[in-house]
C-alpha positions as CSV (number, residue, x, y, z in Angstrom):
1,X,105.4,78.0,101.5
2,X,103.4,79.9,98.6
3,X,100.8,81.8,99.3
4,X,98.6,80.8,96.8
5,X,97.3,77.0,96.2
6,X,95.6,76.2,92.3
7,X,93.5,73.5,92.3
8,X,93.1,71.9,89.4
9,X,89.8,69.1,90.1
10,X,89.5,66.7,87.2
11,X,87.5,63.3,86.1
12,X,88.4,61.6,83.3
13,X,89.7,64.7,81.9
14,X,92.7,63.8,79.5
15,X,91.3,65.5,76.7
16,X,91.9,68.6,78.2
17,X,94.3,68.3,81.4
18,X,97.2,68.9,79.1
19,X,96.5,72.1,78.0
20,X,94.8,73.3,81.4
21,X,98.0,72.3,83.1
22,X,100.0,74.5,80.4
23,X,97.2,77.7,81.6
24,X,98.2,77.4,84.8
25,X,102.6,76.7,84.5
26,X,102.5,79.9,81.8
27,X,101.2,82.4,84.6
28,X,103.5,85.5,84.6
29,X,103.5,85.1,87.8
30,X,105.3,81.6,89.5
31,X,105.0,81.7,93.1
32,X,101.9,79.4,93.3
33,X,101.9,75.4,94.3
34,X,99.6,73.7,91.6
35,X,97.8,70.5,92.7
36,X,95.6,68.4,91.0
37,X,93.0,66.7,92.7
38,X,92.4,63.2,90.4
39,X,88.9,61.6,91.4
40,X,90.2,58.3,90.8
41,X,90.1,59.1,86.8
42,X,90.5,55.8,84.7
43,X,91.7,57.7,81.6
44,X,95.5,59.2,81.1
45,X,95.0,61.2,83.6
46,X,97.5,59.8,85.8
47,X,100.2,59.8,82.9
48,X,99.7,63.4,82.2
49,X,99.8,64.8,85.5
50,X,103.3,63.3,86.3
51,X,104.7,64.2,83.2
52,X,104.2,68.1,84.1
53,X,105.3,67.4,87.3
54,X,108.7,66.1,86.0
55,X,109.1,69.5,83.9
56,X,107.8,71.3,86.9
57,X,108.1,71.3,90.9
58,X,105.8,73.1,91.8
59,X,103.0,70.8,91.0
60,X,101.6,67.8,93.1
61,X,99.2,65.1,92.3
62,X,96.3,63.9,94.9
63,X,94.8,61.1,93.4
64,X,91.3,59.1,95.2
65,X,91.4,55.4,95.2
66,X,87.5,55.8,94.4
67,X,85.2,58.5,93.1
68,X,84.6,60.7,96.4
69,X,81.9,63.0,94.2
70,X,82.5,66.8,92.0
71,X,82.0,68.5,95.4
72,X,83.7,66.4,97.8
73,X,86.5,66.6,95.3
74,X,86.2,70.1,95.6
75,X,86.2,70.8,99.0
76,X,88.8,68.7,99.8
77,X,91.4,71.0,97.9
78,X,89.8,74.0,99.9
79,X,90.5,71.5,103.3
80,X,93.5,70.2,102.5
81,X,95.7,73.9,101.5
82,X,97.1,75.7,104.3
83,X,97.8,78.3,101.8
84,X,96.0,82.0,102.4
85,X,94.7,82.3,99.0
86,X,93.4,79.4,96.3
87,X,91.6,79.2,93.0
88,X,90.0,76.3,91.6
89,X,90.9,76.2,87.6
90,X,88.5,73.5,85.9
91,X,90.0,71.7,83.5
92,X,87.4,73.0,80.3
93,X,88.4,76.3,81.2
94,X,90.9,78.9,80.3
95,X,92.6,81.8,82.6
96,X,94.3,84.8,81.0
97,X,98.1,84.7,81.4
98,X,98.0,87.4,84.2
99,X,95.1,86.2,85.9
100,X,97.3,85.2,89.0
101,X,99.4,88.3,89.7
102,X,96.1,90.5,88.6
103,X,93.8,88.6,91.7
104,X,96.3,88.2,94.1
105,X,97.6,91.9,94.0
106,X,93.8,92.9,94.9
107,X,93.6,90.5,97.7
108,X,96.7,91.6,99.1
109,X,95.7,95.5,98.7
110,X,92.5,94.9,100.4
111,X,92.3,92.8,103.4
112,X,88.3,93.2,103.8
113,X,88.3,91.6,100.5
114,X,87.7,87.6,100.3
115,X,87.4,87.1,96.9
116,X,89.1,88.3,93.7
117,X,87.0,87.9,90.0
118,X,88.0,88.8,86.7
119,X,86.3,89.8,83.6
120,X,84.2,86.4,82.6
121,X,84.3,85.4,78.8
122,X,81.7,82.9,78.0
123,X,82.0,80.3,75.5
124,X,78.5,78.3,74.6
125,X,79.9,75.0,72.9
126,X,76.3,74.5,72.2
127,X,75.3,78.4,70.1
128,X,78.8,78.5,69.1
129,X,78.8,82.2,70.5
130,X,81.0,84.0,73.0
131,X,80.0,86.6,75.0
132,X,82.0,89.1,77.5
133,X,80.4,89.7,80.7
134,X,81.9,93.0,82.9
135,X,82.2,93.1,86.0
136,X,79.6,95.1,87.6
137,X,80.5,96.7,90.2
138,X,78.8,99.9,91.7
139,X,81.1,102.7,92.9
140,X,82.4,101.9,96.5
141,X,83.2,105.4,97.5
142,X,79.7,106.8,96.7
143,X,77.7,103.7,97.2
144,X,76.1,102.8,100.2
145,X,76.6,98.9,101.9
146,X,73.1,98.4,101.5
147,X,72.8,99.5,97.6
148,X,76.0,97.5,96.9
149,X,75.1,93.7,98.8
150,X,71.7,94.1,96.9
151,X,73.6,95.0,93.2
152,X,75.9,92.6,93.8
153,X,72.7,89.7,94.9
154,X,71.2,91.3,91.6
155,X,74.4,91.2,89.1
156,X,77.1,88.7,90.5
157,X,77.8,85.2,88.7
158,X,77.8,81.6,89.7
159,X,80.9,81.3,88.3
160,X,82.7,83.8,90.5
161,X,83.1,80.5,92.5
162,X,86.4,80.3,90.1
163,X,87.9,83.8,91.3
164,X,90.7,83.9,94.0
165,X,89.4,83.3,97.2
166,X,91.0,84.3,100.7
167,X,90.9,80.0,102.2
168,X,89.6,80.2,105.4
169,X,86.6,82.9,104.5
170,X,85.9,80.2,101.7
171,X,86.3,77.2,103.4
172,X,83.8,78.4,106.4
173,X,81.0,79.0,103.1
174,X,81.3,76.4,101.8
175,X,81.4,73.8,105.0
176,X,77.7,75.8,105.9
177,X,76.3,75.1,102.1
178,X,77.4,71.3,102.4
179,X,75.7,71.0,106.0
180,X,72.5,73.2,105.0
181,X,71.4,72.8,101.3
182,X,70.3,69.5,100.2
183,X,71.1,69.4,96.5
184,X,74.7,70.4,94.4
185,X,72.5,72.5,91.8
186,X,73.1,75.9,92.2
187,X,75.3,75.4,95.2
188,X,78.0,77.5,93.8
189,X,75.7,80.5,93.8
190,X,75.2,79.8,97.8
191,X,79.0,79.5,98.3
192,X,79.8,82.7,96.6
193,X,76.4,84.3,98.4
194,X,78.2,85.7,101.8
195,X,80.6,87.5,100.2
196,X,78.5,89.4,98.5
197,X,76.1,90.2,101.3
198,X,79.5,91.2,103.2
199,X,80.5,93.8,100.2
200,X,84.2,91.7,100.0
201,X,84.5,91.2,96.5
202,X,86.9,92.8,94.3
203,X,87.6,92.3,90.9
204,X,89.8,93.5,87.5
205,X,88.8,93.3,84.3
206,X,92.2,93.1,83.3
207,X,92.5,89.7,83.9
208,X,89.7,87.7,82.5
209,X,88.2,83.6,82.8
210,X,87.2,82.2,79.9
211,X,84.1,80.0,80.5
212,X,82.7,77.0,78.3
213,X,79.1,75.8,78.7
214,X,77.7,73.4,77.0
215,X,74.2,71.9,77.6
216,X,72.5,72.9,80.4
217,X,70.6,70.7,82.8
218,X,69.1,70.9,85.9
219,X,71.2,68.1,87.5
220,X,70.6,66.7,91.5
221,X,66.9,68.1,91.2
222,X,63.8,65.3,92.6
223,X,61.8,64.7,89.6
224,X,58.4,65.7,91.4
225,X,57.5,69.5,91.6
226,X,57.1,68.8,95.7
227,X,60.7,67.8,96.0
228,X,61.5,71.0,93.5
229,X,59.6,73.6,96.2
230,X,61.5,71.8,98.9
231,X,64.6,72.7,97.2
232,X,63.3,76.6,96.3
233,X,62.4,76.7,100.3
234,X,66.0,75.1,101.3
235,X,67.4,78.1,99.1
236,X,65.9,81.2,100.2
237,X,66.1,79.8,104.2
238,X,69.5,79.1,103.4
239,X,70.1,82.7,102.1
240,X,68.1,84.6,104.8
241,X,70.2,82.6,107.4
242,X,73.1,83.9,106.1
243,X,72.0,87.4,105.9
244,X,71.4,87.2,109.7
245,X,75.1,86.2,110.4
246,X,76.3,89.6,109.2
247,X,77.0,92.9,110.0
248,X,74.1,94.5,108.4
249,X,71.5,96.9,110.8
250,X,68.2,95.2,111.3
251,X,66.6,97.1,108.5
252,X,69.5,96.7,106.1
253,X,68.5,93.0,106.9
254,X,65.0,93.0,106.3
255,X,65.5,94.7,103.1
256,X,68.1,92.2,101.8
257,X,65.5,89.1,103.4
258,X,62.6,91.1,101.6
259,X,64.9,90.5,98.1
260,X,65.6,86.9,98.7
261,X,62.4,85.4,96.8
262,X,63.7,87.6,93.8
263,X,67.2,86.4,94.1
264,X,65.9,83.2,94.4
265,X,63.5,83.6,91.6
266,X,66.4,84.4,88.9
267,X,69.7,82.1,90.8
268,X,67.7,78.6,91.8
269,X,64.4,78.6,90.1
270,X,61.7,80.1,88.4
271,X,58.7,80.8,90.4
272,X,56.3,80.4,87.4
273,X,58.1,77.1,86.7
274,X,57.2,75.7,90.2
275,X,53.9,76.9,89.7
276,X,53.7,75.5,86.4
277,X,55.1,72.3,87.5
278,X,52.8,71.6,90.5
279,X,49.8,72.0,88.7
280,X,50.7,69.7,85.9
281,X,51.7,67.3,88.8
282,X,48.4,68.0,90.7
283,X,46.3,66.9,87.3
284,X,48.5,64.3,85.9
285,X,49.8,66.3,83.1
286,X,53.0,66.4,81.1
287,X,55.4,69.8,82.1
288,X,58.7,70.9,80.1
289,X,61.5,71.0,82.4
290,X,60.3,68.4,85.4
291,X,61.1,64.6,84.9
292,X,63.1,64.9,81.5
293,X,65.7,67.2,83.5
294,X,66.2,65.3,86.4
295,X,69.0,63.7,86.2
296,X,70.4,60.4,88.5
297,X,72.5,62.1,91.5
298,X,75.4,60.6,90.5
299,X,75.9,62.4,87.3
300,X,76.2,65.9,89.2
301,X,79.0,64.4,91.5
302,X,81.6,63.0,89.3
C-alpha cells in the first residue's frame, strides 16, 4: 500500500476534472493512489473518471448515490484512507509537477511535522491578477515556540488546508471542527488551527499550489447580526479550546488566548462589521454585507 492517498472531491466538475486528473497522474513522483470522491455529480463526471482510470491503476472512483454535502464529501476521503499521508487537490486548482515528492520528503524528514505547504500562487478569476504568496516562516533554530505559534496564527493561510497532511493528526482536527463549530465558513482556518499552535508545519517553496478565487461570499452565515456574533463567539471558544489541549506553559497559553480576538478579528470576521451590523439591526437599517451575503446552506455544501 502507498503511502500517500490524493483526493480529488468534485461536484459537477467536468469542465475541469480532465485536466485536474492530468496534475495529479504527471507528478514526478508515482507512488501515490489517486481517488476521486464523486458527490453524486450529474454531469460527465462519471465518464471522465473511468476513462483515466483505464490509462491508469492507480486511480479509484467513490461515487455517492446522493449529495452527502462539500464537507462531508471531504471528510470522508480523510476517513476512509488508511494511508499515512493525504492531500486534497480541488478540481479548480493546479499543483506544480513536484509538489508530491517536495511535501512528502519534508514529512518524512520530520516526524513532529503534520502538515507540509508549498509556495501559494493566487489566481483572482474575478481582478484577473495573480499574486505569489511565500511562505512565512520564522527561523526555527532562533525562534522561540511561543513567537513561532503566534507568527504562524498571524501569517498562515486558509488554504494550507490543501498541503500534505500526516491522516490521523488531520483526521482528529477536523472530526473536533465538525462536532464544535456550527457553520462551514471559515472552517478550514479551524482545521488547519492546531497545527499551527503545535509549531508542526513545514513547508517548501519549491513546490508551489496554484489557487483560483473567484467571487467571494460569505456562504453558511444567519442573515441576522445575532446569529453572526454567535458564530464570532463559536470561533474564538473554539480556538481557545484548542489552545488548552496543547503543550504550551500556562503563560504561553494565556498569551496565545489573549491573541484569539485578533486572530479572530482578521480569519472569521471583522469586529467593526459585527458592530456595524447589530446596530443597523437594532434600528432597522440597511448594512452592506448582512442579508445580501447570506447565502441558503445548501450552496456552501455541494
Amino acid at each position: 500500500m502507498y503511502d500517500l492517498t490524493v483526493a480529488v472531491p468534485v461536484f459537477n466538475g467536468d469542465a475541469e476534472l480532465d485536466g485536474t486528473l492530468m496534475n495529479v497522474r504527471r507528478q514526478s513522483a508515482v507512488d501515490f493512489s489517486i481517488v476521486v470522491y464523486d458527490n453524486a455529480s450529474t454531469d460527465r463526471t462519471p465518464e471522465i473518471v473511468a476513462r483515466h482510470a483505464r490509462e491508469d491503476s492507480r486511480i479509484r472512483h467513490v461515487r455517492h448515490d446522493t449529495n452527502i454535502g462539500l464537507v462531508s464529501n471531504f471528510i470522508t476521503a480523510v476517513r476512509d484512507t488508511r494511508s499515512e499521508f493525504i492531500a486534497w487537490h480541488a478540481v479548480d486548482d493546479l499543483w506544480s509537477d513536484n509538489y508530491v515528492p517536495e511535501l512528502r520528503e519534508l514529512l518524512r524528514a520530520d516526524p513532529s511535522a503534520v502538515l507540509a505547504v508549498p509556495g501559494q500562487i493566487v489566481e483572482s478569476t474575478v481582478a484577473g491578477r495573480t499574486k505569489r504568496r511565500p511562505i512565512p516562516f520564522p527561523r526555527r533554530r532562533f525562534t522561540p515556540r511561543l513567537a513561532r505559534a503566534l507568527h504562524l496564527m498571524e501569517k498562515s493561510r486558509s488554504a494550507w488546508l490543501y498541503g500534505m497532511w500526516r491522516r490521523d493528526f488531520l483526521l482528529d482536527a477536523y472530526e473536533r471542527v465538525l462536532n464544535d463549530y456550527p457553520v462551514v465558513y471559515v472552517h478550514d482556518t479551524l482545521v488547519v488551527l492546531p497545527a499551527l499552535l503545535r509549531c508542526a508545519v513545514t513547508g517548501t517553496e519549491a513546490a508551489t499550489f496554484t489557487q483560483r478565487v473567484g467571487e467571494q461570499k460569505m456562504y453558511d452565515l444567519p442573515a441576522t447580526a445575532a446569529g453572526r456574533r454567535e458564530v464570532f463567539a463559536a470561533f474564538t471558544r473554539f480556538c481557545r479550546e484548542e489552545i488548552d489541549r496543547t503543550g504550551h506553559s500556562a503563560a504561553a497559553k494565556a498569551l496565545l488566548k489573549a491573541y484569539v480576538v485578533k486572530f479572530a478579528d482578521k480569519r472569521c470576521m471583522r469586529l467593526t462589521d459585527l458592530a456595524r451590523w447589530s446596530v443597523a439591526e437594532r434600528y432597522g437599517l440597511q448594512s452592506r454585507g448582512l442579508s445580501e451575503y447570506a447565502e441558503p446552506r445548501h450552496r456552501a455544501n455541494e
